[in-house]
N, C-alpha and C positions, 0 to 999 in steps of 0.2 A: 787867340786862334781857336779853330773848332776844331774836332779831332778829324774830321777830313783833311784839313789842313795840314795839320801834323804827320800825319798817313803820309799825304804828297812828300813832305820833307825828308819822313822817315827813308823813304823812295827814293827821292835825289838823293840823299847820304847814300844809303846803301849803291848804288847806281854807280855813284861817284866812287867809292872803294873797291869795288869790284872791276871797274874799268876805268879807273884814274881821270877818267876827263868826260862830258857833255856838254853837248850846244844845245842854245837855245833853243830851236827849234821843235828836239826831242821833246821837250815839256808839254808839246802838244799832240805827241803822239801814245802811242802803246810803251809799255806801260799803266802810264800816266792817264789814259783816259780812263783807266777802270776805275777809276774815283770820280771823277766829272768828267762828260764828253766832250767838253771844250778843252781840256789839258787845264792848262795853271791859269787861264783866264778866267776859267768857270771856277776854281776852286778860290782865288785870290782877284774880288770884283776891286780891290781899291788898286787903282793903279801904283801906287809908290810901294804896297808889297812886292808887286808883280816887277818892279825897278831894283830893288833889292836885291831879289832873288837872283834878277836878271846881271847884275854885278857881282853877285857872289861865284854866278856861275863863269861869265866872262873871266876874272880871276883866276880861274884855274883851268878853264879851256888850255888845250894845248894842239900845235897846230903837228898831227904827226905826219903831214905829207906823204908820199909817196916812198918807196924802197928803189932806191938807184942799187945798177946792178951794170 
């Protein structure tokens, strides 16, 4: 990995302990784009990284729905 790479990761970790869960999605947005303007697609062009990642994140996703009241 290159250290933009790592950057990115450093990123989702930090991201992920701070607010315990992300979706895919966010990977392509802010934050995330201040490293490469495509998100994690620009930063990670082989797609079975980007499949990885994208399983590590689904993994810990969590779905917090709505606050019943």
């Amino acid at each position: 990995m290159n250290s933009q790479q790592i950057r990115f990761l450093d990123m989702l970790k930090n991201h992920i302990r701070d607010y315990g869960t992300i979706e895919m999605a966010q990977l392509f947005d802010q934050p995330f784009t201040r490293i490469h303007g495509e998100g994690i697609t620009g930063l990670f062009p082989d797609m079975a990284q980007v499949m990885a990642i994208k399983a590590i994140v689904d993994g810990i996703s969590v779905d917090i729905g709505k606050a019943t009241t």
